[in-house]
C-alpha positions as CSV (number, residue, x, y, z in Angstrom):
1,X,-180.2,6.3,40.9
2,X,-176.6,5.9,41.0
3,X,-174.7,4.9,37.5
4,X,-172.1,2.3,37.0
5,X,-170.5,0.3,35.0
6,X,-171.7,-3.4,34.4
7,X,-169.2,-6.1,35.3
8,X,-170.3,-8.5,33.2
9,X,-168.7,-9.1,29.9
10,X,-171.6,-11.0,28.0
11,X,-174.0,-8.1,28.9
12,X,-171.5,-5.2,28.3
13,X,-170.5,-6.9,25.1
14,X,-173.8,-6.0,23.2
15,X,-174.0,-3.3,21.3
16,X,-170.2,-3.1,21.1
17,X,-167.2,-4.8,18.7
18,X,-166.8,-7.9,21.4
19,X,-170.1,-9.8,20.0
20,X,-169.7,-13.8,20.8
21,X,-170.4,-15.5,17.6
22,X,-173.8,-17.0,18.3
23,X,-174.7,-13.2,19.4
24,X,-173.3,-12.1,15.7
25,X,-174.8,-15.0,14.2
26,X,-178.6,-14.3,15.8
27,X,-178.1,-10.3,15.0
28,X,-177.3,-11.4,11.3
29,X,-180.8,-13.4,11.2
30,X,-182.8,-10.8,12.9
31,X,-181.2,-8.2,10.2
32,X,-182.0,-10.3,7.4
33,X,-185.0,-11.2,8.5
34,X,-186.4,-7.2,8.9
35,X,-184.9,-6.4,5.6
36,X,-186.5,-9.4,3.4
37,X,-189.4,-8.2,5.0
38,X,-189.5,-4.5,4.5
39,X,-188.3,-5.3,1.0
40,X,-191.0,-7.2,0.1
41,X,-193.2,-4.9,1.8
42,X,-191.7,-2.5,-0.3
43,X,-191.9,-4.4,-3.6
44,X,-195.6,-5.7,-2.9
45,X,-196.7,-1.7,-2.5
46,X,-195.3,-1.1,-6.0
47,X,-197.4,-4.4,-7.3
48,X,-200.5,-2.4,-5.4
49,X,-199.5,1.4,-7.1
50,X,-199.1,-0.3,-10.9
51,X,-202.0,-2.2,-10.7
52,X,-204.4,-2.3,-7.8
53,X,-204.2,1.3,-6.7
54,X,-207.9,3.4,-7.1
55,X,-206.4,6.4,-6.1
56,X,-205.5,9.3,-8.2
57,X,-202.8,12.0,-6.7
58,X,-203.9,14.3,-4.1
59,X,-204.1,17.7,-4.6
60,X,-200.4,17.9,-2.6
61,X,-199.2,15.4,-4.4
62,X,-199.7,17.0,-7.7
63,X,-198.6,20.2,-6.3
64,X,-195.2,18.8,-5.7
65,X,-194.9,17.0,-8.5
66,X,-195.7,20.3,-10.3
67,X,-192.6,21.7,-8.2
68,X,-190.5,18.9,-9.0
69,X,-190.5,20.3,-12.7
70,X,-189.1,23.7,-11.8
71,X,-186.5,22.7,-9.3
72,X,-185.2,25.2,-6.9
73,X,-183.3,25.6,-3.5
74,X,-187.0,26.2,-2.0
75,X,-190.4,26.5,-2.5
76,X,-193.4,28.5,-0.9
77,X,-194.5,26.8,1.8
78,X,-191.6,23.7,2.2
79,X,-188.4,23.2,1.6
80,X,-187.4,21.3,-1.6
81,X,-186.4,17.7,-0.4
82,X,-189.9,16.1,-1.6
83,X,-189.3,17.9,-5.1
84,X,-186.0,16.7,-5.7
85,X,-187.3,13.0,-4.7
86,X,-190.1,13.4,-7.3
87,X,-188.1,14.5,-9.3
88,X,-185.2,12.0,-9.0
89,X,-187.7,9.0,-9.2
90,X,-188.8,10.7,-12.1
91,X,-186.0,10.7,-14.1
92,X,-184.9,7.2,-12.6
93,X,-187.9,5.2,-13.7
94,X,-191.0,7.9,-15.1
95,X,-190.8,6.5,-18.3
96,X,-191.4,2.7,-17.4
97,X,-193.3,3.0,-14.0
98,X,-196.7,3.2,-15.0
99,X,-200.4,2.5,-13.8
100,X,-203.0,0.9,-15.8
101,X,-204.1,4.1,-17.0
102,X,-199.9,5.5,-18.2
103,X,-199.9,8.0,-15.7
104,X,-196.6,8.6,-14.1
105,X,-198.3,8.0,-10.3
106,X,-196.4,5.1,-9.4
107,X,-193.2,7.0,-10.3
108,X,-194.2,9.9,-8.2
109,X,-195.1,8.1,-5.4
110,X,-192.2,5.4,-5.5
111,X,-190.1,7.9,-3.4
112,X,-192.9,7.4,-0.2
113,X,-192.5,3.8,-0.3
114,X,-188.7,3.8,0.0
115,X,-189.1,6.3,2.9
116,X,-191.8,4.0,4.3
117,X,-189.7,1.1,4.5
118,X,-186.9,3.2,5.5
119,X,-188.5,4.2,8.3
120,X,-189.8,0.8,9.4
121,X,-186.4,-0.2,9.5
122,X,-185.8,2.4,11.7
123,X,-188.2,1.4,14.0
124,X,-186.7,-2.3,14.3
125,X,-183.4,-0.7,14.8
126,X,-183.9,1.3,17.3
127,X,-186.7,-1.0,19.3
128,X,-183.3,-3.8,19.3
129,X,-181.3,-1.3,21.1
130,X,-183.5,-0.3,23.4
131,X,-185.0,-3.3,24.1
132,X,-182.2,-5.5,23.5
133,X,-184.7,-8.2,22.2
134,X,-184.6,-8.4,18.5
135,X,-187.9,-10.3,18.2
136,X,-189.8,-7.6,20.0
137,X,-188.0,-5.5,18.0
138,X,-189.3,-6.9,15.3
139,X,-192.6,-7.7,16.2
140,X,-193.1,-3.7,16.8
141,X,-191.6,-3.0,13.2
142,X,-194.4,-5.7,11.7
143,X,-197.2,-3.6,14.2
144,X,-196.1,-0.6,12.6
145,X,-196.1,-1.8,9.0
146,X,-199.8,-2.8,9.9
147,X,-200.9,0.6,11.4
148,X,-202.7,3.4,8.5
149,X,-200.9,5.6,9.8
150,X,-197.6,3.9,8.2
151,X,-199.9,2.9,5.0
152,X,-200.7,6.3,4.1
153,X,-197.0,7.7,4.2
154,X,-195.6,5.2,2.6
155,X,-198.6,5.7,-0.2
156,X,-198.8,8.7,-0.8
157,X,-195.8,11.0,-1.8
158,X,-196.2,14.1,1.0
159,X,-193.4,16.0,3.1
160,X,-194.1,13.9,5.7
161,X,-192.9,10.8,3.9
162,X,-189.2,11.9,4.1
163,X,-189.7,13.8,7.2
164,X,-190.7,10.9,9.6
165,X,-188.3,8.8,7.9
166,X,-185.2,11.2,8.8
167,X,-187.0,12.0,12.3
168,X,-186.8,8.3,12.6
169,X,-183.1,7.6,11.7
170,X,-181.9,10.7,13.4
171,X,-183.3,9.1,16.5
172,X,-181.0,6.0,16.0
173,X,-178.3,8.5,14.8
174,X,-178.7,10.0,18.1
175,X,-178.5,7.1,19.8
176,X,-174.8,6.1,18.3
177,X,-173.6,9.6,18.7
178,X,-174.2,9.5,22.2
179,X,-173.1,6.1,22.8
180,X,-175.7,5.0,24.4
181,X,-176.4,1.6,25.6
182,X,-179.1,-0.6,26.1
183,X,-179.7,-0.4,29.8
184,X,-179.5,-4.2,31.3
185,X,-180.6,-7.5,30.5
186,X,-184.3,-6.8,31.0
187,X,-186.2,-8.4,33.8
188,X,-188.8,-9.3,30.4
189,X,-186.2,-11.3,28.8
190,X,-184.1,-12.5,31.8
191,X,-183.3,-12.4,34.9
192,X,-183.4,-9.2,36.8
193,X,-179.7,-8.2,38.5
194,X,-179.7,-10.2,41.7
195,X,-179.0,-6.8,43.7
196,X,-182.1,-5.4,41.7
197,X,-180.0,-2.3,40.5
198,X,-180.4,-1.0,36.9
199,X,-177.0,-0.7,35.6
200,X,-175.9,1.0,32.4
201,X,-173.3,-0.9,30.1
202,X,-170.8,0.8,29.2
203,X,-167.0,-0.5,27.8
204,X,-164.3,0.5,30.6
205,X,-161.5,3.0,28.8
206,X,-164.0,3.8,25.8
207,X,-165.8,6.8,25.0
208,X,-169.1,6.9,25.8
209,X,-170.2,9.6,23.2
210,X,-169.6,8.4,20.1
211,X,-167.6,9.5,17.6
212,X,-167.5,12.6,15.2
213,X,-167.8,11.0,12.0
214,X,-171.6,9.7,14.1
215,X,-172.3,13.5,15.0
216,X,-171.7,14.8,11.6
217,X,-174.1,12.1,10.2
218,X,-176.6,12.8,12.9
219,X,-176.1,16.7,11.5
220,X,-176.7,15.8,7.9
221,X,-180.0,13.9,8.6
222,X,-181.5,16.4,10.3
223,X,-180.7,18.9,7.8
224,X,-182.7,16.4,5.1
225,X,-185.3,16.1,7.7
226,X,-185.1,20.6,7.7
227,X,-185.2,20.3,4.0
228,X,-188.3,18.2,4.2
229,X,-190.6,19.8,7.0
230,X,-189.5,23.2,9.1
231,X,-190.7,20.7,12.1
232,X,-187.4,19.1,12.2
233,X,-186.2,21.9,14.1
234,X,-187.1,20.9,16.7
235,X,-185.2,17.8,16.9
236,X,-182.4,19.7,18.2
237,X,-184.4,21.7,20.6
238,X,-185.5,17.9,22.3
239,X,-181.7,16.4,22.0
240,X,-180.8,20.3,23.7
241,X,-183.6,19.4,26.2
242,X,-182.2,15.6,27.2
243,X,-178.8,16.3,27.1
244,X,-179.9,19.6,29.9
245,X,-181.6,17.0,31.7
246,X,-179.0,14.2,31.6
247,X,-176.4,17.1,32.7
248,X,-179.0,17.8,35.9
249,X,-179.7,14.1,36.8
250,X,-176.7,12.6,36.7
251,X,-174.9,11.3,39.4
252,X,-171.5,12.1,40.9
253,X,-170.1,8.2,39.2
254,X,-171.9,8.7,35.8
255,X,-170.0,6.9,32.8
256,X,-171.9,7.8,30.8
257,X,-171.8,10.6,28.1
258,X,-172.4,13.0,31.2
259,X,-168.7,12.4,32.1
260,X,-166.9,14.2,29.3
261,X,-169.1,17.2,29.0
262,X,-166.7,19.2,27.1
263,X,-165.6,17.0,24.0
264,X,-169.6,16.0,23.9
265,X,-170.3,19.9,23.7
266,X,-167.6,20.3,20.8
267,X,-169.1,17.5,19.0
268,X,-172.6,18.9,19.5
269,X,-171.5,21.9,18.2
270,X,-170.6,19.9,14.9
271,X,-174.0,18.1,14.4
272,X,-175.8,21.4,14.8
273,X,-173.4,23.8,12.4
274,X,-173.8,20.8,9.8
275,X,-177.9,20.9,10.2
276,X,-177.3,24.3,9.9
277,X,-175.3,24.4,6.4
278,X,-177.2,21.8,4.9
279,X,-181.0,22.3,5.9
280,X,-181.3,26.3,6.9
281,X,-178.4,27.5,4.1
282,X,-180.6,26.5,1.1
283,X,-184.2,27.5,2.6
284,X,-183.0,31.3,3.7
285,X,-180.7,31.6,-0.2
286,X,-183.6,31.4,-1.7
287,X,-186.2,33.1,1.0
288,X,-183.7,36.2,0.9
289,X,-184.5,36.4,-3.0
290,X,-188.6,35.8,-2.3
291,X,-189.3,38.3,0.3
292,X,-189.0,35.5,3.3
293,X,-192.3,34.5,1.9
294,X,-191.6,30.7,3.4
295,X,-191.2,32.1,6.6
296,X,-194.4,34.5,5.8
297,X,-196.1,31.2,5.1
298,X,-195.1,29.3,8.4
299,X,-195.7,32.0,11.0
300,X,-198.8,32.6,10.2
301,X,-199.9,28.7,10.0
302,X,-198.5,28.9,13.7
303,X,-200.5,31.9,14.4
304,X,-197.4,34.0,15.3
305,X,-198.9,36.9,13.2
306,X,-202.0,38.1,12.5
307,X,-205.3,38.8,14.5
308,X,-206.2,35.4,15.3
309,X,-208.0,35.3,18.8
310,X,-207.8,32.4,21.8
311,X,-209.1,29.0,21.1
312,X,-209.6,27.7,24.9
313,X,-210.9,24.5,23.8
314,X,-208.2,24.1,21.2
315,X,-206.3,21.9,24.0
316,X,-209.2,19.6,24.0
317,X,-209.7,19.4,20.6
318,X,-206.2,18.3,20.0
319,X,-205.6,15.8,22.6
320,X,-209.6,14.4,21.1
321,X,-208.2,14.0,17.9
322,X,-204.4,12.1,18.6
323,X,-206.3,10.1,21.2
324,X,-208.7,8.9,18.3
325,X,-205.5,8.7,15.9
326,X,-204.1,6.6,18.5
327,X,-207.5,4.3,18.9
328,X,-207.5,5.6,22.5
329,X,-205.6,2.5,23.8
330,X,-202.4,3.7,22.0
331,X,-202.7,7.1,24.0
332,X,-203.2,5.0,27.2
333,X,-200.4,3.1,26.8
334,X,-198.3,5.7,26.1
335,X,-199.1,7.5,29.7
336,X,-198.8,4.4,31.0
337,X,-195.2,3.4,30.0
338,X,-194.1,7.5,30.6
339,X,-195.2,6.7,34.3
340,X,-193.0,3.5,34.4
341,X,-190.4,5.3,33.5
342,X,-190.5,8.5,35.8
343,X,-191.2,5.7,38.7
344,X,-188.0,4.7,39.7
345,X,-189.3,1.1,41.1
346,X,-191.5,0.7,38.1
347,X,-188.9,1.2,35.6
348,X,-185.9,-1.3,37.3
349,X,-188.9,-3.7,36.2
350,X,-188.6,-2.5,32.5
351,X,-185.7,-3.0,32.7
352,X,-185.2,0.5,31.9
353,X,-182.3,2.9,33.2
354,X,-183.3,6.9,33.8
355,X,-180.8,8.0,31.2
356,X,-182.6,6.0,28.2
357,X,-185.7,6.4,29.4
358,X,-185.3,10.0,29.5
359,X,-184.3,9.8,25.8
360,X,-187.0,8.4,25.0
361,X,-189.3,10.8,26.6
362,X,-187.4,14.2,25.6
363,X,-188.5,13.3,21.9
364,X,-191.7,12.6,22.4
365,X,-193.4,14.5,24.8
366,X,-191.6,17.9,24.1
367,X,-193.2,17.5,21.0
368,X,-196.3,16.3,21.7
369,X,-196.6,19.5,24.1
370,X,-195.3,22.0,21.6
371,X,-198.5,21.5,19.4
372,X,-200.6,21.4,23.1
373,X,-199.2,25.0,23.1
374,X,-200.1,25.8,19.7
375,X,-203.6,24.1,19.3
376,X,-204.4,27.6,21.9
377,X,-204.1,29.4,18.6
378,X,-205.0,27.9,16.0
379,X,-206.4,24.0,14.7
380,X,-203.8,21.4,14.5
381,X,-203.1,18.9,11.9
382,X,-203.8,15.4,12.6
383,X,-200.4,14.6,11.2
384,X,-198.2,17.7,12.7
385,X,-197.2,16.0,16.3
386,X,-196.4,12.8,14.5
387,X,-192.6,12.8,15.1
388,X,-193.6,12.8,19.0
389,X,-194.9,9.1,18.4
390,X,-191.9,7.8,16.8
391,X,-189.5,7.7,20.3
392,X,-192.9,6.8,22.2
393,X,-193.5,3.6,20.1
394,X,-190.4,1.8,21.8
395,X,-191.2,3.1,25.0
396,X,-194.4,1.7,24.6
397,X,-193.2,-1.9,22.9
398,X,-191.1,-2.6,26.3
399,X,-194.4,-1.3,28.7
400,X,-196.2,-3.5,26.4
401,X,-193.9,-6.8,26.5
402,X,-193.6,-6.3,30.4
403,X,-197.2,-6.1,31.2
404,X,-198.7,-8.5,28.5
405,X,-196.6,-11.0,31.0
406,X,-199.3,-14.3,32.7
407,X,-198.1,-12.9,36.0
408,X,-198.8,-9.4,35.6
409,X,-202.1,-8.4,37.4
410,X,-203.0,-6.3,33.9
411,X,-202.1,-9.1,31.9
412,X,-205.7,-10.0,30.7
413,X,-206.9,-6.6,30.3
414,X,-203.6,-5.2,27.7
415,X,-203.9,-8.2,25.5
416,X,-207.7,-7.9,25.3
417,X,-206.9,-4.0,24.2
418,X,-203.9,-4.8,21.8
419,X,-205.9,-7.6,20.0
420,X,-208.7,-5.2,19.7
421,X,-206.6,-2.8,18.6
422,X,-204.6,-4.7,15.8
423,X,-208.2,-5.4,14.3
424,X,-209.3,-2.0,14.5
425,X,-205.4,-0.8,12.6
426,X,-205.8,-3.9,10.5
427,X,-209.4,-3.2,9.1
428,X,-208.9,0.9,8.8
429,X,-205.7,0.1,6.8
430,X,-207.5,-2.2,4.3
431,X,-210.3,0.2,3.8
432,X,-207.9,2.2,3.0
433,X,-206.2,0.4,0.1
434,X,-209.8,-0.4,-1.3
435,X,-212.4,2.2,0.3
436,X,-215.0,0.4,-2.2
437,X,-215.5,-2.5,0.4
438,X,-217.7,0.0,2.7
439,X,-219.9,0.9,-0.1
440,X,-220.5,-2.1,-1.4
441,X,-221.1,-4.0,1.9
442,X,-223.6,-1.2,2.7
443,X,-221.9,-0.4,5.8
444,X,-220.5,3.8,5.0
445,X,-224.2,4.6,3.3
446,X,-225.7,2.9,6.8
447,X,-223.6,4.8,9.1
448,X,-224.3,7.9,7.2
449,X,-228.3,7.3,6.8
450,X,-227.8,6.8,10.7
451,X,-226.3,10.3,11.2
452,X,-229.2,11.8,8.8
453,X,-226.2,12.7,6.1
454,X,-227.5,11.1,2.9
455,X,-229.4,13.7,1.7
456,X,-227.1,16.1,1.9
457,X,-224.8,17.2,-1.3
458,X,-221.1,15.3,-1.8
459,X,-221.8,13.5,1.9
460,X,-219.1,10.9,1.2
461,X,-216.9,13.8,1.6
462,X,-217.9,14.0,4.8
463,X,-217.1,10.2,6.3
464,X,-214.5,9.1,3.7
465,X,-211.2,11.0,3.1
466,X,-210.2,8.9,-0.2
467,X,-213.4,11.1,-1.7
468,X,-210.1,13.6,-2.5
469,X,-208.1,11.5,-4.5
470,X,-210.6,10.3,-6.9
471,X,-211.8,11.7,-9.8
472,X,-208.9,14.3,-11.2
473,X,-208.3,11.9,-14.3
474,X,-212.0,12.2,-15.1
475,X,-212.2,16.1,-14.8
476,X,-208.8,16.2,-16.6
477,X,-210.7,14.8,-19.4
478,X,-213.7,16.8,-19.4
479,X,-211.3,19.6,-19.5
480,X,-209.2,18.4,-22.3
481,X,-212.7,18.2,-24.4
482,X,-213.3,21.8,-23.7
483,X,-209.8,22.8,-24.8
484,X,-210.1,20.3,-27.6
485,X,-213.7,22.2,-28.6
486,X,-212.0,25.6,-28.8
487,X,-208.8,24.8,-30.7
488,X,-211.5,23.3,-33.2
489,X,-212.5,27.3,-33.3
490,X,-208.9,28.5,-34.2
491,X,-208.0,29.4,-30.5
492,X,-205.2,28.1,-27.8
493,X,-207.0,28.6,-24.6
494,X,-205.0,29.4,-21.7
495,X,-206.0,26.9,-19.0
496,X,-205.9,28.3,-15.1
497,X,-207.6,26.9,-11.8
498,X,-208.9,28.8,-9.3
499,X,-206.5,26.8,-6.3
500,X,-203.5,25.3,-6.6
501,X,-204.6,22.0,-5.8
502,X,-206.5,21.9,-8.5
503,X,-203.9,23.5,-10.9
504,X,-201.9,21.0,-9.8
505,X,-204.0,18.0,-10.7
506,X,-204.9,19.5,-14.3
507,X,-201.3,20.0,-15.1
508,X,-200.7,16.3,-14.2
509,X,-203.8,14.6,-15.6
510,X,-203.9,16.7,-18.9
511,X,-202.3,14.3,-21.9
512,X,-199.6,16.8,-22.5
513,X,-199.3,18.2,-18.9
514,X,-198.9,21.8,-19.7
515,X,-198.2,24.6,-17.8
516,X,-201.1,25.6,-15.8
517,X,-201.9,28.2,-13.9
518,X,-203.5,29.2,-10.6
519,X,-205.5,32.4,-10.4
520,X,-206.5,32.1,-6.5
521,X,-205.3,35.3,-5.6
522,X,-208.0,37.0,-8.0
523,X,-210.5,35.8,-5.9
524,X,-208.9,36.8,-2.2
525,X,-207.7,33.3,-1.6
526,X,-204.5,31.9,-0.5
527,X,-201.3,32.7,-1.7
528,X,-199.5,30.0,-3.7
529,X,-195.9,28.9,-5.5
530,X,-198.1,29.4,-8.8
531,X,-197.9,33.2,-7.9
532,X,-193.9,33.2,-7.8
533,X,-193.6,31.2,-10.7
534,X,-193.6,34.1,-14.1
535,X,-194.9,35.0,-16.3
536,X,-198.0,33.9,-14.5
537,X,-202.2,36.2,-15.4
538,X,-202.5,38.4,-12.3
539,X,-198.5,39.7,-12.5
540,X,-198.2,39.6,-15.9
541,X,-201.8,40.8,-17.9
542,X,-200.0,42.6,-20.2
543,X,-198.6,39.0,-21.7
544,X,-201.8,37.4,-21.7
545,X,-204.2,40.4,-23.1
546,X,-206.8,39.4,-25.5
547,X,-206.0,35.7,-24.7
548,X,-209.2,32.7,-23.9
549,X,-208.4,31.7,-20.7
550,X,-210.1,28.1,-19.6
551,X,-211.2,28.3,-16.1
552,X,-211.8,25.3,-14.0
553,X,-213.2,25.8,-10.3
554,X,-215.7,28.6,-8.9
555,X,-215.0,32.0,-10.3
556,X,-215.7,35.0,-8.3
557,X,-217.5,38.2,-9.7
558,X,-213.9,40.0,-9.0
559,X,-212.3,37.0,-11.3
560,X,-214.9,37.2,-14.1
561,X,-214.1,40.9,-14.0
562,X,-210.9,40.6,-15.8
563,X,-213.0,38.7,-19.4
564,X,-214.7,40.8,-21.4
565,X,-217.1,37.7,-21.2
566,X,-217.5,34.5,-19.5
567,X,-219.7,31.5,-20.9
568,X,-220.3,29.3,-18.0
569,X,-220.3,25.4,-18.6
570,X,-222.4,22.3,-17.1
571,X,-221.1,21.1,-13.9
572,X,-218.4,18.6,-14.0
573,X,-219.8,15.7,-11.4
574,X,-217.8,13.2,-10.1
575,X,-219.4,9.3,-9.1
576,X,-218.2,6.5,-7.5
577,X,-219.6,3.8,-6.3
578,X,-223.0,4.9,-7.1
579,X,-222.7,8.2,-5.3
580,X,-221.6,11.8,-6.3
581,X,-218.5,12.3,-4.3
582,X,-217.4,15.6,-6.2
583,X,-218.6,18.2,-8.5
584,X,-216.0,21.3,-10.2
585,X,-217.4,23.9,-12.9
586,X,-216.1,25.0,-16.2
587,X,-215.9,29.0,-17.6
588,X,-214.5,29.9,-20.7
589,X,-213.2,33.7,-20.4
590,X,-212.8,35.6,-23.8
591,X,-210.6,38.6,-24.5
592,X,-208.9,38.8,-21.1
593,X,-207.8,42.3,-19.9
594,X,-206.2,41.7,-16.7
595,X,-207.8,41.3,-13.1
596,X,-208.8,44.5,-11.0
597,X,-206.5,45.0,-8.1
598,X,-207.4,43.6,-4.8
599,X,-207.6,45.7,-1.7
600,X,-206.9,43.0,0.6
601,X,-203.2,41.8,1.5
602,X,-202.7,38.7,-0.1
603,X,-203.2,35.6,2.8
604,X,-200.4,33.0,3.7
């Protein structure tokens, strides 16, 4: 399809410096009407964290937290973004942001709900300029505030939290670096063009590609994004990918940013130097002083080393488990407004042109199929592909708002699926916030008598996923009576876990949150950040000979090795709700004299 300029003012106008005052005064409305909201939004999950919240931290969560205390230029297995969050929050408001119990949670966490608002605002922004309809705009931001999906990470405090919010604002960076446009006045709020042609709006005698000052920001977000999640890479491998197949589409009148190829490389070559400095220079400093252990860590969750054999039904596992993320009609919906948009005749009635609907493709789908590629090899995270869905949910807002339309034949059938939908999000996301409504109504306990899984050990475990952030205040407290038992006998035990999750949580939930250490590496398990962190028991014996040594997990024969004796305490078990949704064990280790070597490599 042949690109040219739009001749009329009022449409050209949006977007650009030569808004008519009614337009300005609407786009100051719609503004201040998304950021009351994501503000309250904001403040009311705050209100929830202080005082309504059940939840203790994950095991993550505590982990990072435990980073946040040792800051550094990396860490492990991320890079050190969600430490330096944690921490900042921290030292903003640790010492007057408490929950009912005077835990610092609320603190820790606050830095999710300001990049889960963040990245709702996103969403509005970037839905307006593609859509060019701030109330669908809008509407989509609400729809996502109202999905789990957006509940959990702007909950809980994980690298995701800051990932998909800079994922999300790098797209609209994007966007204003490459001076895009929105497309037309779309056939779903106005008239179509009376020739039917889809025309791009462009200013005459401006550039079309933003300016520099746009490509450097676009450059420093995605070096956050780098510093929050080693994903963000490939953000610049998908705006690589559109720009290639912009370059290859275009045709010989393009006006677009396709016209001054040259000045658009030069300024490419900025944003990416910039992502560069700020997101890689940090992560290889300090992997050049750890033996590249991050990198260690990474390639082999990707399955790029070790022995790891074909998983043939790894494809169908994956796509299973996003379509059932998605509720199965957001995946339908998402095929269905990709094949608008590669239809030429379907998409004029979007109201969409090939250039943005090819942006809006090249950051989802790439994506999407990267982990397709990867599932081959190894399992795939629920949450991994999640930056895919973040171009896609636009995309799918205009489908939506075109076919939802009385005179579409599919009308009937997409509003039945989207209402059924919004109740499905709507009920997950308040089971969520309070998972004690499906005990108590007797509906989880049915569904798992059903399925022949209540009399089996821990089976909450198995059908609720909140089961892992309960219950780490309680065991801290058990613990603390052990340690407070053997300081009664003149000694200062030494208190280690036998994961780092669980380190984690003990260092946190312990009234004095001391150091803590994680001894998972005696037993053959995964490596850790506890085992770069010194002096730590299995580098160092020699500074912890003869010490007590408090235990907290299972300890293996090879662990219990390194005590000249081990006195083994009642099970610690956890209940909620009537049921036993967790159960840990005590050991006390006397005169410790150092673990015996392992023979294996140690696992990343």
């Amino acid at each position: 399809m042949q690109l040219v300029l739009h001749k009329h003012n009022s449409i050209a106008a949006w977007g650009s410096s030569e808004v008519t005052l009614p337009g300005q005064r609407t786009a100051t409305r719609w503004w201040m009407a998304a950021g009351i909201t994501v503000l309250v939004a904001g403040l009311m999950r705050v209100v929830y964290l202080v005082w309504l919240c059940p939840f203790d931290l994950a095991p993550d969560e505590a982990y990072y937290w435990d980073w946040s205390r040792q800051l550094d230029w990396c860490y492990y297995s991320k890079g050190p973004l969600v430490a330096w969050l944690i921490r900042a929050a921290d030292v903003c408001c640790g010492s007057w942001l408490l929950d009912q119990q005077g835990t610092k949670m609320p603190a820790v966490r606050l830095p999710a709900v300001i990049c889960g608002q963040l990245l709702a605002l996103g969403c509005f922004c970037l839905t307006w300029r593609v859509s060019g309809s701030p109330k669908l705009a809008y509407l989509t931001m609400l729809a996502l505030m109202l999905a789990p999906h957006h509940s959990v990470i702007s909950t809980l405090i994980t690298i995701d939290s800051p990932f998909l919010c800079c994922w999300q604002w790098a797209l609209v960076f994007a966007w204003h670096a490459l001076g895009m446009r929105r497309l037309t006045e779309p056939p779903m709020f106005g008239s179509a063009p009376l020739d039917g042609q889809v025309r791009e709006c462009f200013l005459p005698g401006k550039s079309t590609h933003g300016t520099t000052l746009a490509w450097f920001g676009l450059g420093l977000i995605t070096g956050l994004g780098i510093l929050a999640k080693p994903t963000m890479v490939l953000f610049p491998f998908c705006l690589v990918l559109f720009l290639s197949a912009a370059f290859a589409t275009a045709g010989p009148k393009a006006t677009n940013f396709v016209a001054e190829r040259g000045m658009l490389l030069k300024r490419l070559a900025v944003m990416l130097t910039v992502a560069l400095v700020v997101g890689a220079g940090p992560i290889l400093y300090w992997n050049a002083q750890h033996d590249w252990v991050t990198f260690r860590h990474v390639f082999r969750q990707a399955s790029l080393t070790g022995s790891r054999s074909w998983r043939w039904w790894g494809m169908f596992e994956y796509i299973g488990v996003q379509t059932a993320l998605l509720f199965g009609a957001g995946m339908l919906a998402w095929l269905a407004a990709t094949w608008f948009v590669l239809s030429d005749k379907r998409r004029i009635r979007l109201g969409l042109s090939w250039p943005v609907g090819l942006f809006l493709l090249s950051f989802s789908w790439p994506v999407f199929a990267v982990f397709a590629g990867f599932s081959l090899r190894t399992p795939i995270q629920p949450n991994w592909p999640a930056p895919a869905y973040l171009a896609a949910v636009p995309l799918v807002a205009v489908w939506l708002a075109h076919v939802s339309k009385p005179c579409e034949s599919w009308s009937r059938s997409v509003r039945v699926l989207l209402v059924i939908s919004t109740l499905l999000a709507v009920a997950i996301t308040l089971t969520l916030h309070r998972p004690d409504i499906a005990y108590r109504t007797g509906l989880l306990p049915a569904i798992a008598g059903w399925l022949g899984q209540t009399d089996k050990d821990l089976w909450p475990r198995r059908f609720d996923p909140t089961c892992r952030l309960q219950g780490w205040r309680e065991l801290a407290l058990h613990v603390h009576q052990w340690r407070q038992a053997l300081r009664q006998q003149g000694e200062e035990p030494i208190i280690v876990a036998t994961w780092y999750g669980l380190a984690a949580e003990l260092a946190f939930y312990l009234p004095d949150q001391p150091r803590v250490y994680c001894i998972s590496l005696a037993s053959d398990l995964r490596f850790s950040q506890y085992d770069l962190w010194r002096p730590n028991p299995l580098a160092d014996p020699e500074r912890f000979a003869g010490k007590t040594f408090l235990c907290v997990g299972p300890l293996s024969q090879s662990a219990q090795s390194g005590f000249a004796s081990v006195q083994s305490g009642p099970a610690v078990v956890i209940q909620r709700y009537g049921y036993a949704i967790a159960q840990e064990w005590i050991f006390v280790g006397q005169q410790f004299h150092g673990f015996p070597p392992s023979d294996k490599p140690p696992s990343y």
